[in-house]
LUMKEFI-106856 format. One record per residue: residue in one letter; x, y, z of N, C-alpha, C in turn. Coordinates in steps of 0.1 Angstrom, whole numbers. Layout:
REM residues N
(node "A"; (X; Y; Z); (X; Y; Z); (X; Y; Z));
...
//
This chain:
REM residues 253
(node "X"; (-370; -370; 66); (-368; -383; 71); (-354; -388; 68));
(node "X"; (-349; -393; 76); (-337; -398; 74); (-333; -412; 64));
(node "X"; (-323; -415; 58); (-323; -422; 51); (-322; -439; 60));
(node "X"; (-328; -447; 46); (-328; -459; 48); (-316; -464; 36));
(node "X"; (-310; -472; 47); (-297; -477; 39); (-295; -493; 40));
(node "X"; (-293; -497; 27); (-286; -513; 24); (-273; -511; 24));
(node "X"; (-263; -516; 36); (-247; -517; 28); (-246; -527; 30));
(node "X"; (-240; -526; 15); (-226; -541; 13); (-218; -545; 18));
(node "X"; (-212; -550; 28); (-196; -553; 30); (-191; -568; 24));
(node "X"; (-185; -564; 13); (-180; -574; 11); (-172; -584; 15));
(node "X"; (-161; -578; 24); (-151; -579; 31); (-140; -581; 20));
(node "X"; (-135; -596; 26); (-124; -600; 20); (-126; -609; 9));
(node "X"; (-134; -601; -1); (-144; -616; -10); (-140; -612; -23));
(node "X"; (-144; -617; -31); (-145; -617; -47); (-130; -619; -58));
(node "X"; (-128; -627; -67); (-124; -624; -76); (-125; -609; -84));
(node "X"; (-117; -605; -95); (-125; -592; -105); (-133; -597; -104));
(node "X"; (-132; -613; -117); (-145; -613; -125); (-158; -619; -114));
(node "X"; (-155; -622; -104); (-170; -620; -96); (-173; -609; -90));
(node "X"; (-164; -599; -88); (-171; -587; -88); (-180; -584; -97));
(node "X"; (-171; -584; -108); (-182; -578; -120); (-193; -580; -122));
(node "X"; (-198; -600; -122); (-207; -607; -119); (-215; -600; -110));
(node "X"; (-212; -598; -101); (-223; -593; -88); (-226; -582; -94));
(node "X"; (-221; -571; -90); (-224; -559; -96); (-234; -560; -111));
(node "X"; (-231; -565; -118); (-237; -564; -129); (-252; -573; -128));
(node "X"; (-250; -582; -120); (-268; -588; -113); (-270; -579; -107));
(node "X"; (-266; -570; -98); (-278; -564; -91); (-279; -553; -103));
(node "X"; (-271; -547; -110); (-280; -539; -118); (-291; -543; -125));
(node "X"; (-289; -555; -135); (-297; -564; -139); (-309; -568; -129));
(node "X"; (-310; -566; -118); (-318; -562; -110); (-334; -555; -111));
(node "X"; (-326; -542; -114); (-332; -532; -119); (-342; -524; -110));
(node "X"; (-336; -521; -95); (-347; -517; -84); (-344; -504; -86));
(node "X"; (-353; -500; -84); (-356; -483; -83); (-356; -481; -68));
(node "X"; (-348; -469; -67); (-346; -464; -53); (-348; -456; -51));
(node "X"; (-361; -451; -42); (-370; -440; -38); (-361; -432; -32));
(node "X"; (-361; -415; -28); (-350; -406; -27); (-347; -407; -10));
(node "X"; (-355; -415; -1); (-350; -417; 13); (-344; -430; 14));
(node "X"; (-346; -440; 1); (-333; -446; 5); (-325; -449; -2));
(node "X"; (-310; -458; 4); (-294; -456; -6); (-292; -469; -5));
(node "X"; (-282; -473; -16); (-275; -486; -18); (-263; -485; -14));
(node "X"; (-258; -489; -6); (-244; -485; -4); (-234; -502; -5));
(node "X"; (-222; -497; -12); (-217; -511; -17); (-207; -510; -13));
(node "X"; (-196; -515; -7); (-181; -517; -5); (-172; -529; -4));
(node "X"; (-166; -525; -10); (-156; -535; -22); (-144; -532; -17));
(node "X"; (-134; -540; -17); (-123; -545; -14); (-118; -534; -19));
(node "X"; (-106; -530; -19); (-99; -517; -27); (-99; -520; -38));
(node "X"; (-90; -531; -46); (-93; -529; -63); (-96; -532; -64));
(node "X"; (-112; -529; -65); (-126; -529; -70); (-133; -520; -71));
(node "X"; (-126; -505; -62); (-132; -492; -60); (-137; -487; -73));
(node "X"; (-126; -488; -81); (-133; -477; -92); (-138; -485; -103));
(node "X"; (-138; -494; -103); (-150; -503; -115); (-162; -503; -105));
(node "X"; (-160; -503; -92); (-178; -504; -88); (-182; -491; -90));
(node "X"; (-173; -479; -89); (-175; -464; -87); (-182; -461; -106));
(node "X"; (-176; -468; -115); (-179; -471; -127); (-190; -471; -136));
(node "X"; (-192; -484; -127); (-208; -494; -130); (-221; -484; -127));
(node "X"; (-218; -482; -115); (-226; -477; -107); (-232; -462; -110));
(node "X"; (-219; -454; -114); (-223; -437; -115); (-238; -432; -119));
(node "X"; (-243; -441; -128); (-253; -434; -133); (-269; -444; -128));
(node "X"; (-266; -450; -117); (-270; -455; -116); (-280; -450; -100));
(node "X"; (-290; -441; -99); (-299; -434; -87); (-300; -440; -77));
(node "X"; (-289; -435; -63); (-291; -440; -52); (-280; -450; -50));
(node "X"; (-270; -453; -54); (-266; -464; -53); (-250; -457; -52));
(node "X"; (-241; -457; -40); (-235; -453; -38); (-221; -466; -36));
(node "X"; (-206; -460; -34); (-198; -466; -31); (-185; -463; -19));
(node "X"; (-186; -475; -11); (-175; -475; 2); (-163; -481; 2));
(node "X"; (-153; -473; 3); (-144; -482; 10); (-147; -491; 24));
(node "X"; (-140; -499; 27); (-141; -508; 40); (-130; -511; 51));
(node "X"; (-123; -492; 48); (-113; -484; 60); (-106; -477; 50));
(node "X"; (-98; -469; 63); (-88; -457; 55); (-77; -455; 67));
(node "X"; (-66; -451; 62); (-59; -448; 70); (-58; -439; 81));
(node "X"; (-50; -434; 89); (-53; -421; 99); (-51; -407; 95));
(node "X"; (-36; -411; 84); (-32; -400; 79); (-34; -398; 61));
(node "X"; (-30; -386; 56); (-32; -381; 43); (-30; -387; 33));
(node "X"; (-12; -389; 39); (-5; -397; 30); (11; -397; 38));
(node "X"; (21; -405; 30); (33; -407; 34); (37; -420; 36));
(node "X"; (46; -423; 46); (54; -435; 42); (47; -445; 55));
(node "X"; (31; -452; 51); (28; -459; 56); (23; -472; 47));
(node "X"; (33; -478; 45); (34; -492; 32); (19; -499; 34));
(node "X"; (16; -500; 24); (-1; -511; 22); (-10; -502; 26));
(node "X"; (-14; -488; 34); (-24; -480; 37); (-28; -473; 21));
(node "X"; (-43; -471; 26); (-50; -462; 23); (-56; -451; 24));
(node "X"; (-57; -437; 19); (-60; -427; 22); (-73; -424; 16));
(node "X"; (-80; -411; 28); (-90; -409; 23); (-88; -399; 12));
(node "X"; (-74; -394; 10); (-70; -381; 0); (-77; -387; -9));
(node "X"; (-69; -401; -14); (-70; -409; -22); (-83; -414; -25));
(node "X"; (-94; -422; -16); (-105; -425; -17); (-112; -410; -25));
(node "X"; (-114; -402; -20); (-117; -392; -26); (-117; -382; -42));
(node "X"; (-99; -390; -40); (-99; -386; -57); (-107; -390; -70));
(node "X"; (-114; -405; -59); (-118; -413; -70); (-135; -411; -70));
(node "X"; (-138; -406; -63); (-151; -399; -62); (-158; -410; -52));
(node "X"; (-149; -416; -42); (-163; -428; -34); (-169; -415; -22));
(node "X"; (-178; -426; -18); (-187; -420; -12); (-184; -422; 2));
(node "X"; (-184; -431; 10); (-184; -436; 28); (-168; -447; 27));
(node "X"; (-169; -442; 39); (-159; -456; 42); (-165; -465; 56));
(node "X"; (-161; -475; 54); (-168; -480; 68); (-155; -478; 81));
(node "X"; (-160; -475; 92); (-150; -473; 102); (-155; -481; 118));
(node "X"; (-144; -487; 119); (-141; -494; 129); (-152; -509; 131));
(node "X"; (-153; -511; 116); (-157; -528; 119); (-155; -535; 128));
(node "X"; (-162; -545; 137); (-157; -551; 145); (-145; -560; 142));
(node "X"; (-144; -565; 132); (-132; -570; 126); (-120; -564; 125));
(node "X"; (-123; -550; 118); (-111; -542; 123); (-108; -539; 141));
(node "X"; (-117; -538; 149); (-114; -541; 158); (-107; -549; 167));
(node "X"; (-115; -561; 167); (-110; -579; 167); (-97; -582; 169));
(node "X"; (-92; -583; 154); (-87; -589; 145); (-69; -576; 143));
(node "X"; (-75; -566; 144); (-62; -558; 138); (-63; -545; 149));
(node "X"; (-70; -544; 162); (-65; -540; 170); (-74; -527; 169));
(node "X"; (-80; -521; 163); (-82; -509; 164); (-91; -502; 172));
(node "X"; (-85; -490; 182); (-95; -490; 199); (-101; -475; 193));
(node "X"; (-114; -471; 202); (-114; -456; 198); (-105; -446; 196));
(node "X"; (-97; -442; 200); (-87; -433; 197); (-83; -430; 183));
(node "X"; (-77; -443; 178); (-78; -443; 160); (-91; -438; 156));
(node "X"; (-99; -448; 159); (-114; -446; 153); (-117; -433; 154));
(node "X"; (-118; -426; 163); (-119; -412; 161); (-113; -404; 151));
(node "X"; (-99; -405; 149); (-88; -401; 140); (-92; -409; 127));
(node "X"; (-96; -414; 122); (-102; -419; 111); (-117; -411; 107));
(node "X"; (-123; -410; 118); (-136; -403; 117); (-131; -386; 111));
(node "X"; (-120; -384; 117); (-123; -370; 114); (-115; -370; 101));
(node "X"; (-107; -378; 94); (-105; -375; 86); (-105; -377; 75));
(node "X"; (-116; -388; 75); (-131; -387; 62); (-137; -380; 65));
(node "X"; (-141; -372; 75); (-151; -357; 74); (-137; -348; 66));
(node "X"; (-129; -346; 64); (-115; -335; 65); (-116; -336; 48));
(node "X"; (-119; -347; 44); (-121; -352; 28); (-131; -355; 24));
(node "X"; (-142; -348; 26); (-158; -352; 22); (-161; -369; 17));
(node "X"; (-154; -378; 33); (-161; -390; 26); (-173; -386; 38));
(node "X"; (-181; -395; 37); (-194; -400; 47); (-184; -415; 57));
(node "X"; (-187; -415; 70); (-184; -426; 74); (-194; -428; 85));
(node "X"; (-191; -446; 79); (-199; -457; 87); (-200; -462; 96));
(node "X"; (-198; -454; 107); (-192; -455; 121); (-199; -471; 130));
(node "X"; (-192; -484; 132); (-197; -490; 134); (-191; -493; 150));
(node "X"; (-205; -500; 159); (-199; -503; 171); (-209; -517; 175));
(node "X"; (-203; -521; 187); (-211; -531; 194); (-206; -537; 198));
(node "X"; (-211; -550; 209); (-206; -556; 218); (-198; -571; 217));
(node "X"; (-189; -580; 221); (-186; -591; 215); (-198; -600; 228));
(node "X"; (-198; -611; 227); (-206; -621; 236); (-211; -619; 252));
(node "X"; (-195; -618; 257); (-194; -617; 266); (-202; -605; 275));
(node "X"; (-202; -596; 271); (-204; -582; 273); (-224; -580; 272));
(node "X"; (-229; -591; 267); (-239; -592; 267); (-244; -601; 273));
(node "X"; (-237; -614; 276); (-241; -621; 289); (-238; -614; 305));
(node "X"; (-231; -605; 304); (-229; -600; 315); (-245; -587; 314));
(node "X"; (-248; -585; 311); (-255; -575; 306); (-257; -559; 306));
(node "X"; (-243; -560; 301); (-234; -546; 302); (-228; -539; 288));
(node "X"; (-241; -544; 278); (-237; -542; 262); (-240; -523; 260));
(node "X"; (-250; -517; 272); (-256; -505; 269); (-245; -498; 274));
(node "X"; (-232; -498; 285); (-223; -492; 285); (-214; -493; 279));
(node "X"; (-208; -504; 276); (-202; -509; 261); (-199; -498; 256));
(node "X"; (-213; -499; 247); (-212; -493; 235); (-216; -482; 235));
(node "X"; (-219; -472; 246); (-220; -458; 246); (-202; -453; 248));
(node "X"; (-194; -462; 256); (-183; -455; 258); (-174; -459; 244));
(node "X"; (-179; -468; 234); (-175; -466; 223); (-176; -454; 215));
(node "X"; (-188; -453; 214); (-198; -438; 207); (-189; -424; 214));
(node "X"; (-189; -424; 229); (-182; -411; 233); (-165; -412; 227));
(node "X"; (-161; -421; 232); (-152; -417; 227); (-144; -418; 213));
(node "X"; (-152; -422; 206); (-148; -421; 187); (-154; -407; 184));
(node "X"; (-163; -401; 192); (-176; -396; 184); (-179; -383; 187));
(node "X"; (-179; -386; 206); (-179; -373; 212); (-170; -356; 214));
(node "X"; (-163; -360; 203); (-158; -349; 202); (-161; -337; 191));
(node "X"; (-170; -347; 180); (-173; -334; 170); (-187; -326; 174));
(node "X"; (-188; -318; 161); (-195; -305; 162); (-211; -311; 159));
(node "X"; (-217; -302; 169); (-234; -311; 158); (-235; -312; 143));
(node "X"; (-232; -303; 136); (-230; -304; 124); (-222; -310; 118));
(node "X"; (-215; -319; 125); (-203; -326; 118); (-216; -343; 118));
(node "X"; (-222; -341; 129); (-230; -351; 129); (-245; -354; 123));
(node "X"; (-251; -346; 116); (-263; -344; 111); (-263; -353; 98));
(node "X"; (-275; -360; 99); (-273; -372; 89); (-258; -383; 86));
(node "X"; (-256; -382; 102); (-243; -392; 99); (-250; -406; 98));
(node "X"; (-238; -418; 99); (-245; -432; 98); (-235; -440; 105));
(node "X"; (-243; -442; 117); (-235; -454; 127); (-242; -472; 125));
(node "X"; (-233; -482; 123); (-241; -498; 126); (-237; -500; 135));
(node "X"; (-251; -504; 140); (-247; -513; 151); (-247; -531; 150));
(node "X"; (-234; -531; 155); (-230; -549; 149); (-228; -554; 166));
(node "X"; (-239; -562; 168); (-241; -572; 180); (-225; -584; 171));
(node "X"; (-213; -581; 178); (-205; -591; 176); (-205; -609; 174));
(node "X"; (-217; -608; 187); (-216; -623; 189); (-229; -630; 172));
(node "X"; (-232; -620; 166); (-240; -622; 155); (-236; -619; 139));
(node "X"; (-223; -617; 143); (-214; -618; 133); (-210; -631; 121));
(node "X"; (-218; -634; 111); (-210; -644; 105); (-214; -655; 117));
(node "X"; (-222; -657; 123); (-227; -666; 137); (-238; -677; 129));
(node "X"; (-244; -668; 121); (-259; -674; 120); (-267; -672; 130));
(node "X"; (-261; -664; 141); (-270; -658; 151); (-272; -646; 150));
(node "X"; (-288; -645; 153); (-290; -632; 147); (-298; -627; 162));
(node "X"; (-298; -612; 166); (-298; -607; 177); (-314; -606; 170));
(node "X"; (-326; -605; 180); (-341; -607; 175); (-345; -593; 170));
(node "X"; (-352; -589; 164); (-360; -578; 162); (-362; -565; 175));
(node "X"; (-366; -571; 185); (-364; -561; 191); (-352; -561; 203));
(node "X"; (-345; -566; 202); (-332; -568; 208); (-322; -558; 202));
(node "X"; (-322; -554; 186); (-321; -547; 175); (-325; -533; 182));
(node "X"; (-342; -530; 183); (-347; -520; 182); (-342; -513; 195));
(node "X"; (-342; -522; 206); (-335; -515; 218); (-320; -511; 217));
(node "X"; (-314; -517; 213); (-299; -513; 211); (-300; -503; 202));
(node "X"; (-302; -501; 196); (-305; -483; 186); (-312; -477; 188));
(node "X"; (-326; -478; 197); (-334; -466; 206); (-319; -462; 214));
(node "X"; (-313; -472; 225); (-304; -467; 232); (-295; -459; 224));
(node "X"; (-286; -462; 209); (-277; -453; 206); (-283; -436; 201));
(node "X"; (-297; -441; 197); (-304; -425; 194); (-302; -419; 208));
(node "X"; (-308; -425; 214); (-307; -413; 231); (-296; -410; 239));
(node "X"; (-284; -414; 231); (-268; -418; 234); (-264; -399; 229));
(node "X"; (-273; -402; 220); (-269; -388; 206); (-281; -378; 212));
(node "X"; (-291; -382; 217); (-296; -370; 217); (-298; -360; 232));
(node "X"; (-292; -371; 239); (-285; -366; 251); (-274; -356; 250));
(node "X"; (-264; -356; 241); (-252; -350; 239); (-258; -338; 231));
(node "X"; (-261; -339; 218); (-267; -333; 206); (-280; -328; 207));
(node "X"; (-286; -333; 214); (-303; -330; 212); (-310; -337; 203));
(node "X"; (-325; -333; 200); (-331; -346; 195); (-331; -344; 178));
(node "X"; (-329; -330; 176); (-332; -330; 161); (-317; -337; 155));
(node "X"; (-306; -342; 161); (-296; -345; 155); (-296; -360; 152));
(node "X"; (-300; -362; 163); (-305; -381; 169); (-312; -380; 160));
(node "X"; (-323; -374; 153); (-335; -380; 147); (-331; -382; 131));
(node "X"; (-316; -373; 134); (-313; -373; 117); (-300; -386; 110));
(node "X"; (-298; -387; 126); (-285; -399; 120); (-293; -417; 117));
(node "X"; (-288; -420; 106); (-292; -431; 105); (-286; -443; 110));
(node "X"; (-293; -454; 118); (-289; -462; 124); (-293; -480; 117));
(node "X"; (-279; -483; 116); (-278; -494; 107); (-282; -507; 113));
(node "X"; (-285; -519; 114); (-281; -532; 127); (-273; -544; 114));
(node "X"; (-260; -545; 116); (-253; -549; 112); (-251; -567; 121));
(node "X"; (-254; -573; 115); (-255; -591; 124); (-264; -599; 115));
(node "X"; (-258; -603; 104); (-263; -617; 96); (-277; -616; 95));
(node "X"; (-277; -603; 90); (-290; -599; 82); (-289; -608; 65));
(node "X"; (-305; -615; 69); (-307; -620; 53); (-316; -618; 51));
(node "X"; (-322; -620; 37); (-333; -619; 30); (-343; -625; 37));
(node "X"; (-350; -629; 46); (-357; -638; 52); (-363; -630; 66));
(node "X"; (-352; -626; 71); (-354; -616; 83); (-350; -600; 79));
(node "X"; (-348; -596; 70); (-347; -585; 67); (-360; -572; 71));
(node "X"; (-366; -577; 66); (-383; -569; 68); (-381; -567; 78));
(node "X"; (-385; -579; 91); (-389; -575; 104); (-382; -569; 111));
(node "X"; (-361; -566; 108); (-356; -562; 116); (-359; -547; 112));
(node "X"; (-362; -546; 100); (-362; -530; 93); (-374; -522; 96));
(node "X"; (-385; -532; 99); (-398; -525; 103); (-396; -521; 116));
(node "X"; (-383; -522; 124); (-386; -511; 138); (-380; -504; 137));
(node "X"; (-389; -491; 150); (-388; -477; 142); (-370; -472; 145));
(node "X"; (-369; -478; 153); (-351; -472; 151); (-337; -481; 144));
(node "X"; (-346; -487; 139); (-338; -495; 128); (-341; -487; 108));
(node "X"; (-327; -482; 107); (-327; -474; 98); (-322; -482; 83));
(node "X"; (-320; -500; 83); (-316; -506; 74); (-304; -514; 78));
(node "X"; (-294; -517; 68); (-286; -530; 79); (-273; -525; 70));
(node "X"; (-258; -534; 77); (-247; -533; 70); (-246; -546; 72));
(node "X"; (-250; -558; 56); (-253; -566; 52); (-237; -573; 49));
(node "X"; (-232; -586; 55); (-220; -598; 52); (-223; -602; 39));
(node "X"; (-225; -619; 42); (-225; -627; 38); (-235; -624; 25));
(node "X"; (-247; -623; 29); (-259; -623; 24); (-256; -611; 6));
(node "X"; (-249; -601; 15); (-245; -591; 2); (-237; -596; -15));
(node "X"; (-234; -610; -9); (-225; -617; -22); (-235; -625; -27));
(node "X"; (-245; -626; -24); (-254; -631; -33); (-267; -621; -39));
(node "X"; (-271; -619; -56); (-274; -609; -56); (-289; -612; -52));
(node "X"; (-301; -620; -53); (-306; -621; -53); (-315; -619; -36));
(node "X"; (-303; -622; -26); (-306; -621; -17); (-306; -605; -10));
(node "X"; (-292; -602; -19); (-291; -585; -13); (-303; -577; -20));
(node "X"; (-311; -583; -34); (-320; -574; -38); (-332; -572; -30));
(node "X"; (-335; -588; -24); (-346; -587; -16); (-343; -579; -7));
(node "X"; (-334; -582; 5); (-327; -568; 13); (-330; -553; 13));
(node "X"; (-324; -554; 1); (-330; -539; -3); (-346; -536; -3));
(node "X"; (-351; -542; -12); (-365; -541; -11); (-371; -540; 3));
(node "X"; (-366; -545; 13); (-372; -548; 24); (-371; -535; 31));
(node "X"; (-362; -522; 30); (-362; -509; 36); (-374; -504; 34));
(node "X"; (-373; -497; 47); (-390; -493; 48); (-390; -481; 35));
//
């Protein structure tokens, strides 16, 4: 079975000492995480290795950066590397947020080049896609976001793809309070499964896990996670509160 995943994005949030605070409520928490599903948390860069810290001994509960650079290393001021993410033992990085998109420009071409070079450095990435408003009033979100998928995506090996983890983030439900319905969710990730399994075939589609990233809270969590091609969510706002991200979690099938 493929995994069920909670991620965190924190974004651009937290003091230290509220990191610490969070972190240390959800451990205080105290949820046990059955071996199909993962915690996945990502934290602002310096945060990486106190959450990498807290966390180590802690079953299931993994840590992301929230981007990486294109290249290894060199003379690109304020970047991050996955050399680097790696030295420190994290786990995923998230790639191609809509925000990074939006906001700082980034088109598939990078995204792709980022993709391969967290595979090149054993991180895991979070390959995120989806539509802004527009694109779904027109009702043209299913090409959209397949020509996102091909071209960040379509170039690796099946094996580069087995158990990967793509979210899907309906843009206009971003930080909206609008939240795309249950099965509005379930169609948009049946479509990206058959995106994959068209290319790959089905045992590869069956293995990648698919996130729905859109102002998931504690409240609606269950019902978006009880369909069957909803594999768990890459959780905003909701993740900075712990009580809400625990319910969250709990709510993976």
């Amino acid at each position: 079975m493929r995994k069920q995943i909670a991620a965190a994005n924190w974004k651009m949030n937290c003091t230290l000492q509220q990191a610490i605070d969070l972190i240390d409520g959800l451990i205080k928490e105290n949820i046990s995480i059955i071996p199909d599903r993962e915690v996945v948390i990502a934290v602002p860069f310096p945060y990486l290795i106190l959450a990498k810290e807290k966390l180590k001994n802690r079953n299931g509960f993994k840590v992301a950066a929230q981007n990486c650079y294109t290249q290894s290393s060199g003379a690109f001021t304020g970047e991050v590397s996955t050399v680097m993410l790696n030295s420190i033992g994290i786990d995923y990085v998230i790639i191609g947020h809509s925000e990074r998109r939006e906001i700082f420009g980034e088109d598939n071409k990078m995204l792709s080049q980022k993709v391969d070079i967290c595979l090149t450095n054993n991180l895991k990435p979070i390959f995120c896609c989806g539509e802004p408003l527009q694109i779904r009033e027109n009702e043209t979100q299913n090409e959209y976001v397949e020509k996102q998928i091909r071209e960040s995506l379509f170039h690796l090996e099946s094996a580069q793809l087995e158990n990967f983890v793509v979210a899907y983030e309906p843009i206009w439900a971003i930080g909206t309070g609008k939240t795309a319905s249950s099965q509005q969710a379930q169609e948009m990730q049946a479509h990206i499964r058959n995106i994959f399994k068209e290319k790959y075939g089905g045992a590869i589609a069956a293995s990648i896990s698919i996130l729905y990233g859109g102002s998931v809270k504690a409240n609606n969590a269950k019902e978006i996670f009880e369909k069957p091609d909803v594999d768990g969510g890459l959780v905003g706002g909701a993740s900075l509160v712990v009580a809400e991200f625990a319910t969250i979690i709990k709510s993976l099938k």
